[in-house]
C-alpha positions as CSV (number, residue, x, y, z in Angstrom):
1,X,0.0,0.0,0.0
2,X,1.6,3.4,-1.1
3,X,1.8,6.0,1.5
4,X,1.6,9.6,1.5
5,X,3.1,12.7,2.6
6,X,1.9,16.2,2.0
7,X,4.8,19.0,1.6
8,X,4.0,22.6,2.2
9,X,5.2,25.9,3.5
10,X,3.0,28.0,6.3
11,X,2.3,31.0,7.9
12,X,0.1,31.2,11.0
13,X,-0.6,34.4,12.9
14,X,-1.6,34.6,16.3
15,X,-4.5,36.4,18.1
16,X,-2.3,38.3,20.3
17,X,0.6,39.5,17.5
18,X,3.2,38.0,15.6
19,X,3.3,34.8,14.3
20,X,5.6,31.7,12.5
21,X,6.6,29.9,9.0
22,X,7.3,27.2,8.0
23,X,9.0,26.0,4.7
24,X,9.1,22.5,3.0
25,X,7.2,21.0,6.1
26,X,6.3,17.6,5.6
27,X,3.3,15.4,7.2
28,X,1.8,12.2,7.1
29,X,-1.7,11.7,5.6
30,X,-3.8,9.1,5.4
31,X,-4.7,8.7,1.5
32,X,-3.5,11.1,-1.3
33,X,-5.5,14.5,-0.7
34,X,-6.0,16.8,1.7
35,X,-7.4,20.1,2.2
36,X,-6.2,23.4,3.5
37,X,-8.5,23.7,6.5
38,X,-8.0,20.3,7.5
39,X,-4.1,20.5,7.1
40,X,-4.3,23.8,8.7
41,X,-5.8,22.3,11.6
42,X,-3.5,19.5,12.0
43,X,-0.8,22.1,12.0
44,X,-2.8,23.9,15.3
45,X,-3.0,20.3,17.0
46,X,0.4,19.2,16.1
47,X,2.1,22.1,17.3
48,X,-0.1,22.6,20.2
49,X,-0.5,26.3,19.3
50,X,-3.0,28.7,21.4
51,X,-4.2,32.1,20.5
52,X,-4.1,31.4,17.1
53,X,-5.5,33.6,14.2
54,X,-5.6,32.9,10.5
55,X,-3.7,30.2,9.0
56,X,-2.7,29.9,5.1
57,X,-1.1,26.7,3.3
58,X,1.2,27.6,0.2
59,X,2.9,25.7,-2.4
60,X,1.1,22.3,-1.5
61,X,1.7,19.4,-3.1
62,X,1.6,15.6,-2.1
63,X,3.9,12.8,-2.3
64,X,4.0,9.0,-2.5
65,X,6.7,8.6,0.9
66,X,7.0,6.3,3.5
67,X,5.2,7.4,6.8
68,X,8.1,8.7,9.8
69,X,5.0,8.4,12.9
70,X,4.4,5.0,13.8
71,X,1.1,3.9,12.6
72,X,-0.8,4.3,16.3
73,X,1.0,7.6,16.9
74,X,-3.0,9.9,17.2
75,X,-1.3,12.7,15.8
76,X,-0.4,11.6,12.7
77,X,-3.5,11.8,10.0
């Protein structure tokens, strides 16, 4: 069974001012698409970020790569 990764950059802004980026993050998913809210939301979880505001995915794209979570790791998706 082929696995997938998704590989994207990120900007989230907090509620209370500033914010962080990320570039050429990599994640497991569970089959070959994802969207941008749900990824955005795994990002929030993953992270365990608070006081966030907006969150946008750029430059998305998925690839066929072996999973680095073990399989009954919750926080992989």
């Amino acid at each position: 069974m082929t696995e997938y990764r998704v590989v994207f950059d990120f900007e989230v802004d907090f509620s209370n001012e500033g914010g962080i980026q990320g570039q050429g993050f990599r994640l497991d998913i569970n089959g070959d698409d994802i969207s941008d809210a749900e990824l955005a939301k795994h990002i929030v979880a993953d992270m365990r970020l608070l006081m966030v505001g907006e969150v946008r995915i750029l430059n998305k794209r998925i690839i066929a790569e072996k999973h680095k979570r073990r399989a009954d790791n919750s926080a992989s998706i």
